[in-house]
N, C-alpha and C positions, 0 to 999 in steps of 0.2 A: 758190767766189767768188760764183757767181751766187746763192745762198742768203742769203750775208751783205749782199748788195747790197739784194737784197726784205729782209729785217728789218731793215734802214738805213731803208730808203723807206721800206717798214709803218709805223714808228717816229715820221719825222716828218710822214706822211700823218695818221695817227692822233690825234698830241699834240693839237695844238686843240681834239679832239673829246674828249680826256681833261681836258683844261685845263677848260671849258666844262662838262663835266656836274656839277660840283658847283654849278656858278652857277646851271643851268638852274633848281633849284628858285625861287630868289629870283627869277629875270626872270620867272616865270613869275605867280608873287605882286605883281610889278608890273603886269603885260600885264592879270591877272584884276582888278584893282584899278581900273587905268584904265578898263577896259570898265564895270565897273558902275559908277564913279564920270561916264561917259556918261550913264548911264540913272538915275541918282539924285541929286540936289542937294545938297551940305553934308553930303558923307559927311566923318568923319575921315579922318588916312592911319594910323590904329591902328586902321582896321577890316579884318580879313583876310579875302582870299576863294578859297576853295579850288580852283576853276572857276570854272563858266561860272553865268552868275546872267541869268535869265529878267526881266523886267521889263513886264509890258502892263496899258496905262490910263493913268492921271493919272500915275502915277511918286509918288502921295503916301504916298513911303517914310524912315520918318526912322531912323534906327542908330545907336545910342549907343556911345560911342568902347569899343575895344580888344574890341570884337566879333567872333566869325568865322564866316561864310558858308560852308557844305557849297555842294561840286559839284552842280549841277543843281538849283539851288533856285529856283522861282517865287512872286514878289507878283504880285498884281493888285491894281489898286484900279481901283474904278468910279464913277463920278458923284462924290460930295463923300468916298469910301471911302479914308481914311486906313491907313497901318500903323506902328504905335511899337514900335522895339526897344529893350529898354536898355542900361545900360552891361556887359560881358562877359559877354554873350549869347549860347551855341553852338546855333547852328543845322544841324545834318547833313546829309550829299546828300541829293537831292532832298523838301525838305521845300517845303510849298504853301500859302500864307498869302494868303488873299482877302477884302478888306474893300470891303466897300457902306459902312458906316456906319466904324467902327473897330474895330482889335483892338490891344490893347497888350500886351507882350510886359514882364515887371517883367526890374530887373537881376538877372544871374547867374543867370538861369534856362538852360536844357539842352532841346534838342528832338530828338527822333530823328531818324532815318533814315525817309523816306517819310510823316511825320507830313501829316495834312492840317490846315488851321484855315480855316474857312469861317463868315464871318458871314452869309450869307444861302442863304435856298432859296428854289426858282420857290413859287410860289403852285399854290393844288392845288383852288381850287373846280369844282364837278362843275359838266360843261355847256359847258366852255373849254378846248382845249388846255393842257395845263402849259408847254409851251414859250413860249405867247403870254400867259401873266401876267407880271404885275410878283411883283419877286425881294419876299419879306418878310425883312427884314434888322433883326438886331440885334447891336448889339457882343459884343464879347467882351474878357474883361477874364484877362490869367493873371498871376500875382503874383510877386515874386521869389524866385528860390531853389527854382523849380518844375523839375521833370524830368519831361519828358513822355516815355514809353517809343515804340522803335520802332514805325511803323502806325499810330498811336495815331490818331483822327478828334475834332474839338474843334467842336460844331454852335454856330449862333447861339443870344447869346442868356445862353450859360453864364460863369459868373467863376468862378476858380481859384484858392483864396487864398494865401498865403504859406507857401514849404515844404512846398509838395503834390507824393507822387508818384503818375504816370498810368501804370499798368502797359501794357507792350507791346498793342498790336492793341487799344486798348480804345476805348470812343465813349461820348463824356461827351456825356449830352444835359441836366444838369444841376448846379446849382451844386455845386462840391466845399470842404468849411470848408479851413481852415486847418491845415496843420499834419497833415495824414492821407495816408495810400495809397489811392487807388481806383484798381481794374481791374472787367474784363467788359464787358459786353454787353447793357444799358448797364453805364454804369460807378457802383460802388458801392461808397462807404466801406467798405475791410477790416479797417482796424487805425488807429492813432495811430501818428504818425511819432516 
């Protein structure tokens, strides 16, 4: 009797907790939603965010609708430093996008996991701390239908043209045409997509 009693209670101590976990995904997609739509102005609500989304500086961050945000993923922008996403744009955990100037992100492009994109670096003349120069910053420009591979580092400065793929861990210190694969270190034309 005492047995059938406890899996009585068990039973409907537990339901709620059964009830609820298929919803938790969905509350969760609103909870992450309204926190970055705190720290972002004139987000869509068909932009999705996986997690927790980082936000420091100006906030001038614009997301083109039916986008989705990986967990742990950081903008910055600094002084007049914009960032333009397009329209169904995947972005993956912790990916790091920092604009001085601007970086624009074309539609229905793809970015890894831990990708970095940096439009600017400290300044490096001999005689001066590096820390105590001014950043020299230049855009970056990646095009639609680009697939940036995981790791991948994207320096000032470079454009990315349309349906280019970045092979994993690679660092494009220069412009890649249109329509091709590069990887390495730097990174360099391998093939024709």
């Amino acid at each position: 009797m005492k047995n059938l009693i406890l899996r009585v209670l068990t039973f409907f101590v537990s339901l709620p907790i059964r009830l609820f976990r298929p919803c938790r995904y969905y509350w969760g997609r609103i909870w992450n939603y309204a926190r970055a739509a705190a720290q972002i102005s004139g987000l869509d609500p068909s932009v999705q965010f996986d997690g927790s989304v980082t936000v420091i500086g100006t906030g001038m961050v614009k997301i083109g609708n039916k986008s989705r945000i990986g967990d742990f993923t950081e903008f910055t922008t600094n002084h007049t430093g914009v960032i333009r996403i397009g329209r169904e744009v995947r972005l993956n955990r912790g990916a790091t996008i920092c604009a001085y100037t601007e970086v624009s992100i074309g539609d229905y492009s793809m970015v890894g996991e831990f990708v970095s994109i940096r439009d600017a670096n400290h300044g490096i003349a001999r005689g001066e701390l590096v820390r105590n120069q001014p950043h020299d910053a230049r855009p970056i420009r990646i095009g639609s239908d680009v697939w940036i591979g995981r790791g991948a580092c994207i320096l000032p400065g470079v454009t990315i043209g349309d349906g280019v793929i970045i092979g994993a861990n690679s660092i494009v210190t220069k412009d890649i045409p249109a329509n091709t694969i590069a990887a390495g270190i730097p990174a360099k034309v391998i093939r024709e997509r």
